[in-house]
C-alpha positions in Angstrom: 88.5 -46.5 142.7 86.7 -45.1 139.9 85.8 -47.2 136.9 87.0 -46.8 133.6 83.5 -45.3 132.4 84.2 -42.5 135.0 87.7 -41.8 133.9 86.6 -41.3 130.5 83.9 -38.8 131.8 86.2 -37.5 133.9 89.0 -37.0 131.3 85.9 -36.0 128.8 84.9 -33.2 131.2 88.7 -32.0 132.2 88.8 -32.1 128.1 85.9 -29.8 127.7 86.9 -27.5 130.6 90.1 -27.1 128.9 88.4 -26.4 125.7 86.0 -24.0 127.4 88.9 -21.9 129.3 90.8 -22.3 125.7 87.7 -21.5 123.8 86.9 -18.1 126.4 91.0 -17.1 126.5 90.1 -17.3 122.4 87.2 -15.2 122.6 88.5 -13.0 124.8 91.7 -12.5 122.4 89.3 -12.3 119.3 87.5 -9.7 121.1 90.7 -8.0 122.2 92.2 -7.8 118.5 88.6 -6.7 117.1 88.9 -3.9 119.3 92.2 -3.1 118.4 91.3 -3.5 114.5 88.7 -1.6 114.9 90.5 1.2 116.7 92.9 1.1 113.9 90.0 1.4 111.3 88.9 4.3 112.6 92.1 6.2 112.9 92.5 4.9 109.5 89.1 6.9 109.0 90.0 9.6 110.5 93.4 9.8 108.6 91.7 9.2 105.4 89.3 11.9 106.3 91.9 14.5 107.4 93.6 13.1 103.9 90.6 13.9 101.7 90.3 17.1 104.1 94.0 18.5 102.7 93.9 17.1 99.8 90.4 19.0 99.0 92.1 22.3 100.6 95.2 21.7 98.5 93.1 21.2 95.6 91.2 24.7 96.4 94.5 26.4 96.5 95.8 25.4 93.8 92.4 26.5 91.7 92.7 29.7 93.6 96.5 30.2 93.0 95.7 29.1 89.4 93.0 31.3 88.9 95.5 34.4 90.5 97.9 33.7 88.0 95.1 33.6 85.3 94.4 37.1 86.6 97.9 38.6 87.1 98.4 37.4 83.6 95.8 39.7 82.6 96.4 42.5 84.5 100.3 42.3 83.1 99.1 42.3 79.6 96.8 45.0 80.9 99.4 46.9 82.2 101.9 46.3 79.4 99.1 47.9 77.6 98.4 50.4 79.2 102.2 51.2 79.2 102.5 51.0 75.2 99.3 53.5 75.4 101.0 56.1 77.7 104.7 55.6 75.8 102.8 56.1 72.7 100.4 58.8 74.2 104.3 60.7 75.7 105.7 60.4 72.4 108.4 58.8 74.0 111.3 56.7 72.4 112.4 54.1 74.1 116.0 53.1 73.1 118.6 50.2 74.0 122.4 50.0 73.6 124.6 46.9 73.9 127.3 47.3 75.1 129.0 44.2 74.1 128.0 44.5 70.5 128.3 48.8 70.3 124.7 48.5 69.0 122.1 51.5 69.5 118.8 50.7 68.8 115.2 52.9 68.9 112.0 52.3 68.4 109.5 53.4 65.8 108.5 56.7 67.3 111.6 58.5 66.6 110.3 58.9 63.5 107.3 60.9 64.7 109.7 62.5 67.4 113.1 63.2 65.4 112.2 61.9 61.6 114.9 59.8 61.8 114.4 55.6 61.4 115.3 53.6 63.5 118.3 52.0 61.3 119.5 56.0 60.8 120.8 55.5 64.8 122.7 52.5 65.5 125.4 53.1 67.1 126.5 54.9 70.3 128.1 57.6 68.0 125.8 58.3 66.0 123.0 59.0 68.9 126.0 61.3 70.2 126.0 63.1 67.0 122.6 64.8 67.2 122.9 65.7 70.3 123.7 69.9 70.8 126.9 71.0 70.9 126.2 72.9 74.6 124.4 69.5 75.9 126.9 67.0 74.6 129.3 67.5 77.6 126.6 66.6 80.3 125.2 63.4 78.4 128.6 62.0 77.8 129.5 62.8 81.7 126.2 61.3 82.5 127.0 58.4 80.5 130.4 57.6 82.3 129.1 58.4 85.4 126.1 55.6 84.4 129.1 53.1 84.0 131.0 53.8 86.8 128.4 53.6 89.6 125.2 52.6 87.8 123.5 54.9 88.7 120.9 56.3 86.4 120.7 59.1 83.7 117.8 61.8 84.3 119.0 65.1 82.5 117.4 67.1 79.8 119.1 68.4 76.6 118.4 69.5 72.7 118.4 66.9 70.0 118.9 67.5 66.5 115.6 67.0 64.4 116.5 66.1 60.4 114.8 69.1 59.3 117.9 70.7 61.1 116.0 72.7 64.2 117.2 71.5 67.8 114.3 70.3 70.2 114.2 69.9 74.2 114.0 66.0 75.0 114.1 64.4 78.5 116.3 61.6 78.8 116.3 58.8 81.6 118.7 55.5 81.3 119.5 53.0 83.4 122.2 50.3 83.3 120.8 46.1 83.3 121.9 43.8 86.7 124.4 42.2 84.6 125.8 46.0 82.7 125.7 44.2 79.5 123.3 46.7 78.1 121.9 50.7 78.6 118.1 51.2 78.5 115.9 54.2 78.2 113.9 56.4 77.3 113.6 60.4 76.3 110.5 62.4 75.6 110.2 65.7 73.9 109.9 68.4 76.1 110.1 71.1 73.7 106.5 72.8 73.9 107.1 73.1 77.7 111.0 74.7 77.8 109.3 76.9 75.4 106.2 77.7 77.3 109.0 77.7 80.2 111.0 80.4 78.5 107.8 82.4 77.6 106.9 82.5 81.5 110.4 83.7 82.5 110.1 86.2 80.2 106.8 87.2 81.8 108.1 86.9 85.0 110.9 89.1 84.0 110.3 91.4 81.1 107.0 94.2 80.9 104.2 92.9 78.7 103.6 96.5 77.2 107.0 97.2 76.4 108.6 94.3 76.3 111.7 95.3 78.0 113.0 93.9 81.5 110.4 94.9 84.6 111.3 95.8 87.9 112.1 92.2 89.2 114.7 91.8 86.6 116.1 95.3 87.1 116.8 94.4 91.0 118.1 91.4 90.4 120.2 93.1 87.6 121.5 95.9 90.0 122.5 93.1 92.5 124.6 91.3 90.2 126.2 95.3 89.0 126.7 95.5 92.3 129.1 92.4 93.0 130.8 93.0 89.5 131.5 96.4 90.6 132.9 94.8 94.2 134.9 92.8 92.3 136.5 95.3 89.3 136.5 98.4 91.7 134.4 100.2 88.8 131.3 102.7 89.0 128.5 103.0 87.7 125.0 104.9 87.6 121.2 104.4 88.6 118.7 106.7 86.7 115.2 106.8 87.4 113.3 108.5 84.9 109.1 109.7 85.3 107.1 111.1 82.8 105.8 114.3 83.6 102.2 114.7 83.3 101.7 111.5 81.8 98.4 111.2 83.3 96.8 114.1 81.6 97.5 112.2 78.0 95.9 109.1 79.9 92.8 111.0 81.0 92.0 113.0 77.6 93.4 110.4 75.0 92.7 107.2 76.5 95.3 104.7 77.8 95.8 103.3 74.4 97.7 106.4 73.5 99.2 106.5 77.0 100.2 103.2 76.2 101.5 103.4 72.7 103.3 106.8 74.0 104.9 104.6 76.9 106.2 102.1 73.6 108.1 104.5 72.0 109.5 106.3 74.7 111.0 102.5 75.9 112.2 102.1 72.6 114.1 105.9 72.1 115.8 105.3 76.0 116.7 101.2 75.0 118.1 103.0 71.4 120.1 105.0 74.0 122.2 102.2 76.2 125.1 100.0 75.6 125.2 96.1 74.8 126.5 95.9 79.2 123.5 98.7 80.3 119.9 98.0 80.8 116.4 100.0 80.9 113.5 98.5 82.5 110.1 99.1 83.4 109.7 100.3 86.7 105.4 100.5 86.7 103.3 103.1 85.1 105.6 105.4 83.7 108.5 105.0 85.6 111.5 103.9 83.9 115.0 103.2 85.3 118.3 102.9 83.5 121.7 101.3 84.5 125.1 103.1 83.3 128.3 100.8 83.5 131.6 102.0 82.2 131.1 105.3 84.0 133.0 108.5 82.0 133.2 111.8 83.6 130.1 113.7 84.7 130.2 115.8 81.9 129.6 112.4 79.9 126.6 112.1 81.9 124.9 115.0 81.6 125.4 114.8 78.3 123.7 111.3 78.0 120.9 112.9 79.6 120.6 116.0 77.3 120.6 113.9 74.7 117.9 111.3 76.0 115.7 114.2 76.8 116.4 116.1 73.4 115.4 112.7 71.4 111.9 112.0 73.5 110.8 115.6 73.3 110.7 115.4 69.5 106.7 115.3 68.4 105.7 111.6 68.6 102.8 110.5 66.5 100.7 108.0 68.3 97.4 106.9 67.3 97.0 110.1 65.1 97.9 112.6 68.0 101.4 114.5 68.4 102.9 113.9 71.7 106.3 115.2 73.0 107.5 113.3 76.5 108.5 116.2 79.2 110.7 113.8 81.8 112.1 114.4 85.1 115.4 112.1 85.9 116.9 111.7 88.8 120.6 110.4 89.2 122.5 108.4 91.9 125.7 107.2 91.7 127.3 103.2 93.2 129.4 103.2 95.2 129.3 107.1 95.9 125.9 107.5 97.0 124.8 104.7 98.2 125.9 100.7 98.3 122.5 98.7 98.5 120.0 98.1 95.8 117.4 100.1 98.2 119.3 102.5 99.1 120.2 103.3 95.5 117.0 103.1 94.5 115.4 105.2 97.3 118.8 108.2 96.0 117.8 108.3 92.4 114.3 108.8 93.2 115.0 111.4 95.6 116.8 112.9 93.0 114.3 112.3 90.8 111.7 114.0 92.7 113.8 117.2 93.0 113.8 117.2 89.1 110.2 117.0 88.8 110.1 120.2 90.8 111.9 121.8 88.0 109.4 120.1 85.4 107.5 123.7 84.9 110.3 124.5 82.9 110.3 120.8 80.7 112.8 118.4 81.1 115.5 118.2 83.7 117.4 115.8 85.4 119.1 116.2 88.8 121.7 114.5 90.9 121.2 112.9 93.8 123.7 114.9 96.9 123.3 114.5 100.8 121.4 117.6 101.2 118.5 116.2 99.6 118.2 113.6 102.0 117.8 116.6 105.2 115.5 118.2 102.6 113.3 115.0 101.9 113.1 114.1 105.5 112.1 117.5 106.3 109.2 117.0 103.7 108.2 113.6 105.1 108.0 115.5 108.4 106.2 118.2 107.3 103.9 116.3 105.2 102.9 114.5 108.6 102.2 117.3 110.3 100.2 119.2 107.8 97.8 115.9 107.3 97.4 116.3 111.4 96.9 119.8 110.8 93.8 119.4 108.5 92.5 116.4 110.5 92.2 118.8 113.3 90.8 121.6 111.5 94.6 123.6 112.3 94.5 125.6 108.9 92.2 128.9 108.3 92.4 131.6 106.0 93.4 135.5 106.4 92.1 138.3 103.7 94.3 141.0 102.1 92.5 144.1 100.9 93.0 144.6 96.9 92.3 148.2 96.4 90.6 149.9 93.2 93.8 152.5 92.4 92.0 155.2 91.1 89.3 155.1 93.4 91.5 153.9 96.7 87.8 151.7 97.7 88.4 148.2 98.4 85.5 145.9 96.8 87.6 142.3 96.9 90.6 140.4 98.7 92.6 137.9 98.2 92.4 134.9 100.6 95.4 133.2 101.8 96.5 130.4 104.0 97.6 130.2 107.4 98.1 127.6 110.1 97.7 127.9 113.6 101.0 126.2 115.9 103.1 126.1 112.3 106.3 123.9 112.2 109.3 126.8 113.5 111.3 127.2 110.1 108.5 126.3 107.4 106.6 128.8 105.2 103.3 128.4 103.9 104.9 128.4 100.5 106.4 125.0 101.4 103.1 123.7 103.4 101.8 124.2 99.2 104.4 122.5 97.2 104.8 119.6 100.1 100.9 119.3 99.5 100.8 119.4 96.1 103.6 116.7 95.8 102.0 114.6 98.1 98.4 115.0 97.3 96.8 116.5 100.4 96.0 119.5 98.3 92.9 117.8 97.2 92.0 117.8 101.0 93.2 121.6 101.6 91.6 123.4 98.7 88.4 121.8 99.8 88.8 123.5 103.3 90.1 127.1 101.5 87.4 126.9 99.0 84.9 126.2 102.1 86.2 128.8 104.4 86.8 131.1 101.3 82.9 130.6 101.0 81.8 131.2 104.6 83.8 134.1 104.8 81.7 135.5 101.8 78.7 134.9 103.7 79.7 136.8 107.1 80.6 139.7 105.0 77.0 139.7 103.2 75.9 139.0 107.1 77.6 142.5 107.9 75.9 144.0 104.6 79.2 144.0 102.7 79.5 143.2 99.1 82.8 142.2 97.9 84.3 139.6 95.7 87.1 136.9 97.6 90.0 135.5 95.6 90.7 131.6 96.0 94.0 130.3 94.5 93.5 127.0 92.9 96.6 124.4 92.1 97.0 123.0 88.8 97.1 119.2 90.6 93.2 120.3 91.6 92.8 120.5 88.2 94.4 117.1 87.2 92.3 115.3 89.9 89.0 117.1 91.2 86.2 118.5 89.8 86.5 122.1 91.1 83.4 123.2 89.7 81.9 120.4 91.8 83.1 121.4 94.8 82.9 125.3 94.6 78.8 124.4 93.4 78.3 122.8 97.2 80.2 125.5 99.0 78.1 127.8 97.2 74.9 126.5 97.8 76.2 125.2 101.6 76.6 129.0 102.2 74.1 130.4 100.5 76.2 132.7 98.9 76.2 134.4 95.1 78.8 133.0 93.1 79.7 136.8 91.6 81.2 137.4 95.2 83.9 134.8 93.7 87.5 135.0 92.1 89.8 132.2 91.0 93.3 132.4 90.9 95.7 129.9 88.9 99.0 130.2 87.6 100.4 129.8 84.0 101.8 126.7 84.8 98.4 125.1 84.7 98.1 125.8 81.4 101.2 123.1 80.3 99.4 120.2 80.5 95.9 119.7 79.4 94.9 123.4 77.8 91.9 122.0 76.8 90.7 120.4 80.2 91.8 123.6 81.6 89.7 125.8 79.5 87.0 123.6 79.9 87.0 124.0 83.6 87.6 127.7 83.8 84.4 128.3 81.4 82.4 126.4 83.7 83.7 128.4 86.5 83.4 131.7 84.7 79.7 130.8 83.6 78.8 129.9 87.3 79.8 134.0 87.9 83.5 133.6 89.4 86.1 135.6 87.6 89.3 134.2 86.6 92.8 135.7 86.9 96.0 134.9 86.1 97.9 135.1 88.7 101.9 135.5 88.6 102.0 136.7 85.5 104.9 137.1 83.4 107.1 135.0 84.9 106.0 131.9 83.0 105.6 131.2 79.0 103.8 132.8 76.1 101.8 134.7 78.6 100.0 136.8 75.7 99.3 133.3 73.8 97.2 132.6 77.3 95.5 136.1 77.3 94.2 135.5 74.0 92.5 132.2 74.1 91.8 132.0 77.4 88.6 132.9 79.6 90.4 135.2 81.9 89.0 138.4 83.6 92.2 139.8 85.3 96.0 139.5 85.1 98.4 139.8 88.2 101.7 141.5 87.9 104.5 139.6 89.8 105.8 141.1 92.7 109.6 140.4 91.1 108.4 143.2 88.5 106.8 145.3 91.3 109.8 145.3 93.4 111.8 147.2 91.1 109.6 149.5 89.9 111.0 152.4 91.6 114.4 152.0 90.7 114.7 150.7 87.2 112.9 151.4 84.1 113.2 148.2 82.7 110.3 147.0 85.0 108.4 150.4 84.7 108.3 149.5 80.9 107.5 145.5 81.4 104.7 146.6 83.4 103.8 149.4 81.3 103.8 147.3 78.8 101.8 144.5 79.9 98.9 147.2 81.7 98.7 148.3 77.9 98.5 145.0 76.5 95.9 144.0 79.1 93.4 146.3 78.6 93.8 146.4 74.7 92.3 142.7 75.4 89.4 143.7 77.7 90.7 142.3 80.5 91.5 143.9 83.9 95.3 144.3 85.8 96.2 143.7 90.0 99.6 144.0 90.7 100.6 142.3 94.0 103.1 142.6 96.1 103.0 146.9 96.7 105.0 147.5 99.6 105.9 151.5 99.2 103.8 154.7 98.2 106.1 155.2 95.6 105.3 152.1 94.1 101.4 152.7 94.4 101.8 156.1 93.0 103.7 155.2 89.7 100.8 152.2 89.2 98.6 154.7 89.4 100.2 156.8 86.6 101.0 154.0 84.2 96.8 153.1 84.9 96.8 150.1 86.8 93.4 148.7 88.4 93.8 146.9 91.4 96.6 146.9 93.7 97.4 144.8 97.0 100.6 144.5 99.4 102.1 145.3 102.4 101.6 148.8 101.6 98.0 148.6 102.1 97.6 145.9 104.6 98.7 142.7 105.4 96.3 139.8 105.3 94.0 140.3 108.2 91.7 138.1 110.1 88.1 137.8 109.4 86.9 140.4 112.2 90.3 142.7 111.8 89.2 142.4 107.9 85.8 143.7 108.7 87.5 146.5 111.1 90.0 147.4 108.6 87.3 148.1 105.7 84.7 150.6 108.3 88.0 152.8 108.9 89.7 152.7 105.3 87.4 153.2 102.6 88.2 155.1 100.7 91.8 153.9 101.2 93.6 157.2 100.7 97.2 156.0 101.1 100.1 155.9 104.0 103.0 157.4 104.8 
């Protein structure tokens, strides 16, 4: 049994056992709950730092959103700016109306705009006011419309300045989101609808002339057209050319063709009704429109008296000018029912007048025949330019014979084409040439051939003298002396073996030019004659200040010499008047002996014609002369 010494260090050591377990468990707690404090620390670090983290980012945002609405601030103000600058810079007014109150209010640049103050315009009626008459109905229907759906105004129209002139202003309007009020804007537009007008009449109306151009005429004819459709009504296309117009341009400069081209607008345009027109068709084509169609007779005398009015003298620039012109006349619906088509008739039409133009002004109407007759030409006009690209045409002579002496000491060179179109005469191969140009292209060929033909015959040892007949559009548009000057020297050949032939009719358009050339010609050795003679206009005025060598008698006059004395006495007459002036007679066109011997009596030179010999090949030229010289006559 223990003693009571070892129960107390028994109970002592139980005690501190206990106390050691209790004092461990205690530890082990306090060591537990530091853990878990200091777990909880350092989430509270972390959530302090993620804290200080968003708070730092929030804080950076804000300065950045801060600093963005500094900046759009700026750039507003900029921008509000910059709008006052350009409103200011458009002239624009900007303008408000309330609709609650019936207030109109503007702002201080209708007085720059309009001259008007702002407290001149303050009500919805009195903006209405200045607006024009024409323009009022689409700005009120613009404003309802605005009402109605919101929408917004965009329109133009003319505004009433105070000094009492209307000017162009583009108005834009808009209704607020709660359509208590209108606001806009309008800017004046009047220097562009005038700059725009001032294109459309360029666009529409000759600069020179200042009457409508082609464009406008078309458009013009169109709208005749439908009105005509509609009303069952006529009317007439004329399309009239100056004739010769380019001589006056080449000798006087196109200042006078120009001013010439003025007047003669102004004389047709003093000519037509308020519901006709006359325009410009380029260069010096014009074209007219007729309404209200009365009978032909009315017509032609509408043309009469147009042509009678521009073939009085004209002074421009300090010369006298009288307009020759050639108009041609088609007829809607009649003749044709298409702008082209009508067209494409009155210059047909026209063209066949300008055949006539030899005897001044004409006019002509367009008929079906023409059409056969210009297709024909287009045809024939094809063919001849194959012709001379393939060397087709060549030249045959005819023997002119010295009538008192029967010897033949010159011919007459003429044209002929090998494999000629069946129905065509070389008569029409010339006009068709002429009219088209290729004439230019053929007389260099004749003059060439005319040339080389010279020298075979100085070859053979014969001396004789070739006539070439020249075209008066040769004159207009080639230098002939040029050209005769390199087939001369080409050849080799004396220009005294050379005769040129024209016809009166070069002698209506540029005299001067014409004399001009025909001196050069005459002083390079090639005599001129006139050939045709007496069948066109003061043919004595020509003998006189002309330099011409020889005259040719028609063969109309010849063909009647036997049988009535009116053309014995014409010719007579002229044979006289020839020689009293130096110069030299041929009369062409001899077909009997009668007719050779009564030439002979009334003292006629040269003669030529059937009569003698046709035209004749070069080598049946050369065979003809070594059996008929002397040529002592046929029966």
């Amino acid at each position: 049994m223990m003693n009571q010494d070892e129960k107390q260090i028994l109970f002592l050591k139980r005690k501190v056992d206990r106390e050691k377990i209790a004092r461990t468990e205690a530890e082990r707690l306090l060591e537990f709950k530091s853990l878990e404090l200091y777990q909880v620390n350092q989430q509270l670090l972390i959530t302090n730092k993620n804290l200080d983290q968003t708070v730092e980012e929030r804080t950076s945002e804000l300065k950045i959103a801060h600093s963005a609405a500094e900046l759009a601030a700026v750039h507003l103000k900029e921008s509000l700016e910059r709008l006052e600058l350009i409103v200011q810079a458009s002239g624009a007014t900007t303008w408000e109306y309330n609709l609650t109150t019936n207030t109109f209010s503007c702002s201080e640049t209708i007085v720059n705009q309009l001259a008007y103050h702002p407290e001149e315009i303050t009500t919805y009626d009195e903006f209405i006011s200045i607006i024009h008459s024409d323009d009022k109905p689409a700005v009120v229907n613009a404003y309802k419309a605005l009402l109605n759906s919101l929408k917004t105004i965009d329109l133009q129209c003319r505004l009433l300045h105070k000094n009492g002139i209307y000017h162009w202003f583009h108005i834009v309007a808009q209704v607020d989101e709660g359509a208590l009020r209108i606001v806009g804007s309008f800017v004046d537009i009047h220097e562009r609808k005038e700059s725009e007008k001032i294109i459309k009449k360029m666009a529409h109306y000759d600069a020179l002339t200042n009457i409508p151009n082609r464009s406008f005429f078309n458009d013009f004819i169109i709208e005749s057209i439908k009105s005509s459709k509609i009303n069952n009504h006529t009317f007439a296309l004329l399309l009239i050319d100056l004739n010769d117009f380019k001589l006056i341009n080449d000798r006087y400069g196109h200042q006078s063709g120009d001013a010439l081209l003025v007047n003669i607008s102004t004389i047709i345009a003093e000519h037509i009704k308020g519901v006709d027109i006359v325009a410009r068709m380029g260069g010096d084509e014009f074209a007219l429109v007729l309404n209200e169609l009365s009978p032909v007779g009315s017509l032609d005398h509408f043309c009469k008296t147009l042509i009678t009015s521009c073939s009085k003298p004209i002074e421009v620039l300090g010369q006298q000018f009288s307009a020759s012109l050639s108009i041609g006349i088609a007829k809607y619906p009649n003749d044709a029912e298409t702008v082209t088509s009508l067209l494409n008739c009155a210059d047909i039409a026209m063209y066949s007048a300008k055949r006539n133009k030899v005897t001044g002004s004409t006019f002509a109407y367009y008929c079906r025949d023409l059409d056969d007759e210009q297709s024909k030409k287009l045809t024939l006009r094809s063919k001849i330019e194959d012709a001379i690209e393939n060397n087709h045409f060549h030249l045959e002579f005819q023997p002119c014979i010295e009538v008192s002496t029967g010897k033949c000491n010159s011919s007459e060179a003429l044209l002929r084409w090998n494999n000629k179109p069946e129905g065509s005469t070389i008569q029409e191969v010339i006009e068709v040439s002429e009219e088209s140009g290729l004439i230019l292209k053929l007389s260099e060929i004749i003059i060439s051939q005319a040339c080389c033909f010279v020298a075979k015959l100085e070859k053979n040892g014969i001396v004789q003298k070739v006539g070439v007949n020249l075209s008066s559009v040769q004159f207009q548009y080639q230098d002939i002396v040029a050209i005769f000057t390199v087939a001369i020297n080409k050849f080799k050949i004396s220009a005294h073996h050379l005769q040129v032939e024209v016809t009166e009719n070069l002698f209506l358009g540029d005299m001067e030019r014409a004399i001009s050339v025909l001196t050069e010609l005459r002083t390079l050795g090639i005599d001129i004659y006139i050939d045709d003679f007496g069948t066109g206009y003061s043919s004595l005025k020509y003998l006189q200040i002309l330099p011409v060598d020889w005259v040719k008698i028609d063969k109309i006059f010849i063909d009647d010499l036997a049988i009535k004395d009116q053309s014995l006495h014409i010719i007579q007459a002229i044979i006289q008047m020839t020689h009293s002036m130096k110069r030299k007679v041929v009369a062409e066109g001899v077909e009997t002996a009668e007719q050779y011997q009564l030439l002979h009596q009334l003292g006629c030179d040269v003669a030529q014609g059937y009569y003698i010999s046709p035209a004749l090949p070069v080598k049946g030229y050369i065979k003809w002369l070594s059996s008929n010289q002397p040529f002592i006559g046929r029966t």
